[in-house]
C-alpha positions in Angstrom: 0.0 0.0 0.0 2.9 2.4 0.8 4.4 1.2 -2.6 0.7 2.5 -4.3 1.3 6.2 -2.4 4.6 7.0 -3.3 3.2 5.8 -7.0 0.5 8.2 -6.7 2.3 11.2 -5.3 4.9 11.3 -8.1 2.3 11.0 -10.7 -0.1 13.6 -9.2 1.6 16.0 -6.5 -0.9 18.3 -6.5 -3.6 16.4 -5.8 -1.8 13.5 -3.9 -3.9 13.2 -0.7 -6.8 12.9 -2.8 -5.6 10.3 -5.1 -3.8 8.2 -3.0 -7.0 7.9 -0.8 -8.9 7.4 -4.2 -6.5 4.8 -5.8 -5.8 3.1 -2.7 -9.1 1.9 -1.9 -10.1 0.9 -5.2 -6.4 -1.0 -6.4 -7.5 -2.9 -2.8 -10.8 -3.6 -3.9 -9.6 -5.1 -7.2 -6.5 -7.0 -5.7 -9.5 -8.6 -3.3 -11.4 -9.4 -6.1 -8.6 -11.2 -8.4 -7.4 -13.2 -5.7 -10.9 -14.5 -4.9 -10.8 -14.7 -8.7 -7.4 -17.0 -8.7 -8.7 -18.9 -5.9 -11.7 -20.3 -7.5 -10.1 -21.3 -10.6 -7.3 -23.2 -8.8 -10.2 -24.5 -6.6 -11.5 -25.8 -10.0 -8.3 -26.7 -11.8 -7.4 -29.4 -8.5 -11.3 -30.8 -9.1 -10.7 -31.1 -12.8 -7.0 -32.9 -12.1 -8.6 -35.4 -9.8 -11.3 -36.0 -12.1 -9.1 -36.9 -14.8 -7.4 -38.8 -12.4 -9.8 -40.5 -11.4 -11.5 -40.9 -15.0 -7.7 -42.8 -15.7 -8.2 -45.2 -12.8 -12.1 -46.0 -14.5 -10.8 -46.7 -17.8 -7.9 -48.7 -16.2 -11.1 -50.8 -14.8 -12.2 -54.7 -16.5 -15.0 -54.2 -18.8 -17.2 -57.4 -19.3 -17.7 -58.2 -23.1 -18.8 -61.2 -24.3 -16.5 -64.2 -25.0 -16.0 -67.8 -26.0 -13.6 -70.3 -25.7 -12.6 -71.7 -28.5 -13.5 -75.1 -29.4 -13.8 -77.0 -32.7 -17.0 -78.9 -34.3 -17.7 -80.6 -37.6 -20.0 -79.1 -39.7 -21.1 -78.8 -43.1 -22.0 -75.6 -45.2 -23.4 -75.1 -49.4 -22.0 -72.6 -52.1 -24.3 -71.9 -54.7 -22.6 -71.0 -58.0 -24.8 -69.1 -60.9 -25.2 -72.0 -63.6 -26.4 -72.8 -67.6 -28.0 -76.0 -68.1 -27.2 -77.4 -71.7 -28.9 -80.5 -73.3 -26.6 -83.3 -73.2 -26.4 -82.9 -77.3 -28.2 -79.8 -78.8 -27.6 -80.5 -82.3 -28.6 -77.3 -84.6 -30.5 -79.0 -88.0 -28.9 -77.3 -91.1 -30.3 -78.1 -94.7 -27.5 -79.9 -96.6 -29.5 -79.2 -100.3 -30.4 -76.2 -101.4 -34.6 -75.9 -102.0 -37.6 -74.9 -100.6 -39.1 -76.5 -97.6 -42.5 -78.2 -98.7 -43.1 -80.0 -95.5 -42.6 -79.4 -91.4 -43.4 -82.7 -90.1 -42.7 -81.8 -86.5 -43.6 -78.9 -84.0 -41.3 -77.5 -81.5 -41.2 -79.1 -78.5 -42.2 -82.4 -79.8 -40.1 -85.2 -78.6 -38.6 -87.1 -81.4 -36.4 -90.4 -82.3 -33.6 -90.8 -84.2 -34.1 -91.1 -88.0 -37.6 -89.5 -87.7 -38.2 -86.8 -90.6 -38.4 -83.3 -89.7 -38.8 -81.3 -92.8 -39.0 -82.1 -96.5 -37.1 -80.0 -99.2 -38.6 -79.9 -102.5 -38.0 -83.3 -103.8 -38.8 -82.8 -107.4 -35.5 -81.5 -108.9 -33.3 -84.1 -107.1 -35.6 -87.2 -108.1 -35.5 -85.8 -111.5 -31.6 -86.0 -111.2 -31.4 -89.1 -109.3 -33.3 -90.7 -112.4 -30.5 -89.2 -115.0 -28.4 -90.6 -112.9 -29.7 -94.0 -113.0 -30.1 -93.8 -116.6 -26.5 -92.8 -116.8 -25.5 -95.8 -115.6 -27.5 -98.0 -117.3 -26.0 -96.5 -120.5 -22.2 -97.0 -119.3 -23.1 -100.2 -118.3 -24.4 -101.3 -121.2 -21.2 -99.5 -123.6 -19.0 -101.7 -121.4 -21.2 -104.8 -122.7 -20.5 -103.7 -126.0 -16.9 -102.9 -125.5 -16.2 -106.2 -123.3 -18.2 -108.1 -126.7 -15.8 -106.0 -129.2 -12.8 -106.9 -127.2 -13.0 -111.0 -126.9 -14.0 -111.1 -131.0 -10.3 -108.5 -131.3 -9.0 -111.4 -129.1 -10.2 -114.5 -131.2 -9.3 -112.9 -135.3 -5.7 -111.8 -133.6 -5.0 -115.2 -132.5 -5.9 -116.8 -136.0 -3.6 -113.9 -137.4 -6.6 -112.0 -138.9 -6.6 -108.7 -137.1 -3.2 -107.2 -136.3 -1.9 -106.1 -132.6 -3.2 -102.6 -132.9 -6.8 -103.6 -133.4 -6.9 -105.6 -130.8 -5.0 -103.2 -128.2 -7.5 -100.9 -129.2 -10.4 -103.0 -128.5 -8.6 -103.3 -124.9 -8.3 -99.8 -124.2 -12.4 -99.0 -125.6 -13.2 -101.5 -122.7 -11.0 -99.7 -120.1 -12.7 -96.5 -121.2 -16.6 -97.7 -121.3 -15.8 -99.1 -117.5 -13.8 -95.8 -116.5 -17.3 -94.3 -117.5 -19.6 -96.5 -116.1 -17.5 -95.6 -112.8 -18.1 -91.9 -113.4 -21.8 -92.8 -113.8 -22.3 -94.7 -110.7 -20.2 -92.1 -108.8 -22.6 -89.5 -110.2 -25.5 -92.0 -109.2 -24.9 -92.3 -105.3 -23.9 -88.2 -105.4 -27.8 -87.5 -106.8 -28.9 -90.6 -104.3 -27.7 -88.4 -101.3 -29.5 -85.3 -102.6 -32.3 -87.2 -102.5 -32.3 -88.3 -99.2 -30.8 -84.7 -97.8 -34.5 -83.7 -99.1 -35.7 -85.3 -96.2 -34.2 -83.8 -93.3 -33.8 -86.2 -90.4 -32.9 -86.0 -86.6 -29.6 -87.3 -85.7 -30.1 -88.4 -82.3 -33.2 -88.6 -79.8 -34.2 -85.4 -77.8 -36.2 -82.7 -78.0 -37.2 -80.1 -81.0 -36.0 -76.3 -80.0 -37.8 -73.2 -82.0 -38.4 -73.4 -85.7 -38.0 -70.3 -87.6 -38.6 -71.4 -91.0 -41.8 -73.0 -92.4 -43.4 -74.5 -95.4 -42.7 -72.5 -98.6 -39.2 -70.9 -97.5 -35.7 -71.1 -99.5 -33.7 -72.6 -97.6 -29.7 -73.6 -98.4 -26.8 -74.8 -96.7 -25.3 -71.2 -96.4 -27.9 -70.7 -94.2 -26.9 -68.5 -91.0 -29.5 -70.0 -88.9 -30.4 -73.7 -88.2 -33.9 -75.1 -89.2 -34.0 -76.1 -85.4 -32.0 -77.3 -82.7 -32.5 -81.0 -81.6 -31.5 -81.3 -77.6 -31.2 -84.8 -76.3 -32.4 -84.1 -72.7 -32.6 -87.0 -71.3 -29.2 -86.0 -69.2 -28.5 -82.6 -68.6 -25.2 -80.8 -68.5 -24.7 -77.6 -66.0 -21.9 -75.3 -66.4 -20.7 -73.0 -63.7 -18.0 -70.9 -62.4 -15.4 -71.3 -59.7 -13.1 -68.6 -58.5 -9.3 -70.2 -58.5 -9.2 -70.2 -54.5 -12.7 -72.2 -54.4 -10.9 -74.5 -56.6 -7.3 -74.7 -54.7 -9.4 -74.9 -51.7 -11.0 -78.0 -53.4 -7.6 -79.6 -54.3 -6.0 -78.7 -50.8 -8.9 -81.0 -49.4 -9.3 -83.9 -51.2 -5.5 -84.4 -52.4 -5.5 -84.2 -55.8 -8.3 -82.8 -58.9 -9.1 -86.7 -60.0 -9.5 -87.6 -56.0 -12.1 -84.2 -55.8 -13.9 -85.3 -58.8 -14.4 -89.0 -56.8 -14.8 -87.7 -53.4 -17.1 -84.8 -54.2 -20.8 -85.2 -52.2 -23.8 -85.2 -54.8 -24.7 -81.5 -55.5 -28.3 -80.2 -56.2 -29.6 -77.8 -58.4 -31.9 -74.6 -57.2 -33.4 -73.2 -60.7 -34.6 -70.3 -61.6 -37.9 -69.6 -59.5 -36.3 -70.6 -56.4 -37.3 -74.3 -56.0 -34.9 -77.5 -55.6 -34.5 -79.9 -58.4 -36.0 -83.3 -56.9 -32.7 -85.3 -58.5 -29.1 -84.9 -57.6 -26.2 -84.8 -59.5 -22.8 -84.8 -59.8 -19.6 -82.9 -60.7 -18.0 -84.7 -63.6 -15.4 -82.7 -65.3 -13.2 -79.7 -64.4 -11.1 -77.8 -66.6 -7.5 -77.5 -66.4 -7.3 -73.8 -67.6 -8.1 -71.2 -65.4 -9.3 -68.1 -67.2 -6.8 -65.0 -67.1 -9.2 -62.4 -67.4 -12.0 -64.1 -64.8 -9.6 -65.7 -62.8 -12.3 -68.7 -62.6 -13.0 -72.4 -63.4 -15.0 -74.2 -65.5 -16.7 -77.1 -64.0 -19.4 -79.5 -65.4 -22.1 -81.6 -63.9 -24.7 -84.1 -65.1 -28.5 -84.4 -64.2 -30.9 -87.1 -64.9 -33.8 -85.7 -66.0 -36.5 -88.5 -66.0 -39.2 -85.9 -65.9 -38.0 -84.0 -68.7 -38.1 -80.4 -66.1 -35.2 -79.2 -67.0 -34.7 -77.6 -70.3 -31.6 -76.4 -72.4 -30.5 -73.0 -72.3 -32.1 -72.8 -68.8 -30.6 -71.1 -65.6 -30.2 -71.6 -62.2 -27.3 -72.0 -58.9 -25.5 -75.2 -58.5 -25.4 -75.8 -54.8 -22.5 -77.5 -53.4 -22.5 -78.9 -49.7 -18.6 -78.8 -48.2 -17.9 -80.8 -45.0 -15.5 -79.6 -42.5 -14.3 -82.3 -39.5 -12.7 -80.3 -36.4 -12.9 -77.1 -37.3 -13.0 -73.7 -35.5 -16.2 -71.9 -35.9 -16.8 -68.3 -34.5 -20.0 -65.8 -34.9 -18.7 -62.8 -37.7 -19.7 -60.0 -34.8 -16.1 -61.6 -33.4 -14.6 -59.8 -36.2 -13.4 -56.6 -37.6 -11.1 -56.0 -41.1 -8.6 -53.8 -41.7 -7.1 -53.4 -45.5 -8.6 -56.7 -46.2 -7.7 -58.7 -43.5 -9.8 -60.3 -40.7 -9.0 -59.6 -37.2 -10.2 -61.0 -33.9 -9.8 -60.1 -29.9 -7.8 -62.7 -27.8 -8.1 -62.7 -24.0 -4.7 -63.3 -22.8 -3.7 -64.6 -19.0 -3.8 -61.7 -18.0 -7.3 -60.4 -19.1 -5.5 -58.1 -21.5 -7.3 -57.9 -25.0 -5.0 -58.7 -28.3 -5.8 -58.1 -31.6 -4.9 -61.2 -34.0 -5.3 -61.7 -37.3 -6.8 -64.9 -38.8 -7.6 -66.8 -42.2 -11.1 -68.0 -42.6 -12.2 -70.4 -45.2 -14.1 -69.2 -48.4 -17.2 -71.2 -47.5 -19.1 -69.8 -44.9 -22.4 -69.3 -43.0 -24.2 -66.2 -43.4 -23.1 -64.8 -39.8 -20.0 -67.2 -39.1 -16.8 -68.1 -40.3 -14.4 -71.2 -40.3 -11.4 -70.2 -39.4 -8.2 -71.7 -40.9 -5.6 -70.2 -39.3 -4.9 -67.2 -36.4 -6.9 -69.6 -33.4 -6.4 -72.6 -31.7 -8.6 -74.9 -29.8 -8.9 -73.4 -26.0 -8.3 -69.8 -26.9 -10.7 -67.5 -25.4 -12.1 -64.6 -28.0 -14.2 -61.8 -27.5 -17.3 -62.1 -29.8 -19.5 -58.8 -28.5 -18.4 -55.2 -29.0 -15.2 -55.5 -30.9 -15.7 -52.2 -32.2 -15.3 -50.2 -28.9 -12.5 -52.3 -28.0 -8.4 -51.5 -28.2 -5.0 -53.4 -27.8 -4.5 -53.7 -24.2 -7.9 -53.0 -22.8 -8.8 -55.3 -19.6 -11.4 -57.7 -20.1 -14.1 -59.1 -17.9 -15.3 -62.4 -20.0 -19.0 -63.4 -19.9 -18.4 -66.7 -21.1 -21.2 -67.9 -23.6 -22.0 -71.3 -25.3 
């Protein structure tokens, strides 16, 4: 205070009394209030220490999460690939003679046999040459009569000296020619037989007629860019689908080998296209050995019997393979979070400490588990509940569930 006089006195001599009374009461009054001003907030900076302090000793606490012990289980789990279902032979029908079509004898859908006519071609033109033809060779025939005649009476006169060695080597060589020609003629016959029969268009094989886009009264030829019709022999039914290269390594890595897979493999079903289960089984049969570089896939084949005739060519549907899986390490997907790809789980240690571990799961899987290949073993203890909220090194409280 004596410090504040002397201030005010230097400043203002003349009216010192007066300000030093002034300044003194009111420099008091505001030292007073700042230090009840200081005081409060260390009051408050001590409460907000310890309560940091003490919100460190919380979070230092056990939570309780969630967890299961590890344990392992057989089980068995379906992948359904998106398939095409092809006839076991679809034949397309293409005219081999040129003509128009006079006759459909069948109607799409029809089951037919082999042999059994289909269409007719105009036969006229070709029965009109398949009769030249036999006329032909009734005419060669007959000059090689004449010339075989010609010959053995050149072969009598030239061994009683009448006709020389020419004559009758020419004789020889008239026969060679008639029966060159009667070849030509019969060679010519069985070509305008075949054109004949072409006329009548056949099916090669039993099955079933596909669409038929020409009819009576169109030009038909065998430049043709579309088929008469398609004949599919449905009877068995081949499915093609799709497997990614890791399915299919998978596959290998399981049963030993591709031949042992193709022999081991469990029947597979079919679920077509409007949702339902095909009532027969069936079963992988082939699998290609080229993987496709752009796809990175598979081809695989299966056969269905199709007593019933349900199942159709050019049809879709999802080939539905069942995997089985002895002692193996099954955990919920909520047990799990990913980072950059990679599938991580929480371990409960000794200590009750939680440790992030990464794992390899196995490409078939439920809808809300995996199957773990690699990252767990049997009697490990997991968190399997609010993963998300959890960090390296948290203390756990385990709630154990089944």
């Amino acid at each position: 205070m004596e410090i504040l006089k002397t201030f005010t006195e230097i400043l203002f001599p003349a009216h010192s009394r007066f300000f030093v009374t002034f300044a003194a009461k009111n420099i008091e009054g505001l030292i007073m209030k700042n230090y009840m001003l200081l005081q409060r907030t260390a009051i408050l900076a001590c409460c907000a220490i310890m309560a940091a302090c003490s919100g460190k000793q919380t979070a230092g606490a056990a939570k309780e999460y969630a967890t299961k012990v590890v344990g392992k289980e057989d089980i068995t789990l379906s992948q359904d690939y998106s398939a095409t279902i092809r006839g076991k032979q679809d034949i397309e029908i293409f005219p081999q003679v040129s003509g128009t079509i006079t006759d459909v004898c069948v109607t799409e859908g029809e089951k037919v046999r082999k042999g059994q006519t289909l269409f007719i071609i105009d036969q006229v033109p070709f029965k009109a040459a398949l009769q030249m033809a036999d006329a032909n060779v009734e005419a060669a025939e007959a000059a090689v009569a004449t010339a075989q005649l010609t010959r053995d009476s050149k072969q009598v006169l030239y061994d009683k000296g009448v006709v020389s060695d020419f004559e009758l080597q020419t004789a020889i060589n008239a026969l060679a020619t008639a029966k060159a020609q009667l070849a030509q003629m019969k060679a010519a016959q069985v070509d305008a037989s075949n054109n004949y029969s072409y006329t009548m268009v056949e099916s090669p094989a039993d099955g079933v007629v596909g669409t038929i886009p020409f009819r009576e009264g169109s030009l038909v030829s065998p430049q043709i860019q579309r088929a008469l019709t398609t004949v599919s022999d449905n009877s068995q039914m081949y499915v093609y689908f799709s497997m990614t290269e890791n399915g299919l390594l998978d596959m290998i890595c399981r049963y030993g080998s591709m031949e042992e897979a193709l022999e081991s493999l469990p029947e597979i079903s079919l679920v077509l296209s409007n949702g339902t289960l095909f009532r027969e089984k069936g079963r992988i049969e082939s699998i290609s050995g080229v993987i496709n570089s752009s796809t990175g896939t598979v081809s695989l084949r299966a056969v269905f019997p199709n007593k019933g005739h349900i199942l159709h060519s050019g049809a879709s549907g999802n080939i539905r393979i069942p995997s089985e899986y002895k002692d193996c390490i099954v955990i919920p997907k909520s047990a799990t979070y990913e980072i950059q790809d990679r599938i991580y789980v929480y371990k409960v240690g000794d200590d009750g400490l939680a440790v992030s571990a990464p794992i390899k799961v196995a490409e078939v899987s439920r809808p809300d588990e995996y199957i773990v290949t690699e990252g767990i073993d049997e009697g490990d203890e997991i968190v399997i509940e609010g993963v998300a909220m959890l960090h390296d090194g948290d203390r756990v409280k385990g709630q154990q569930t089944l």
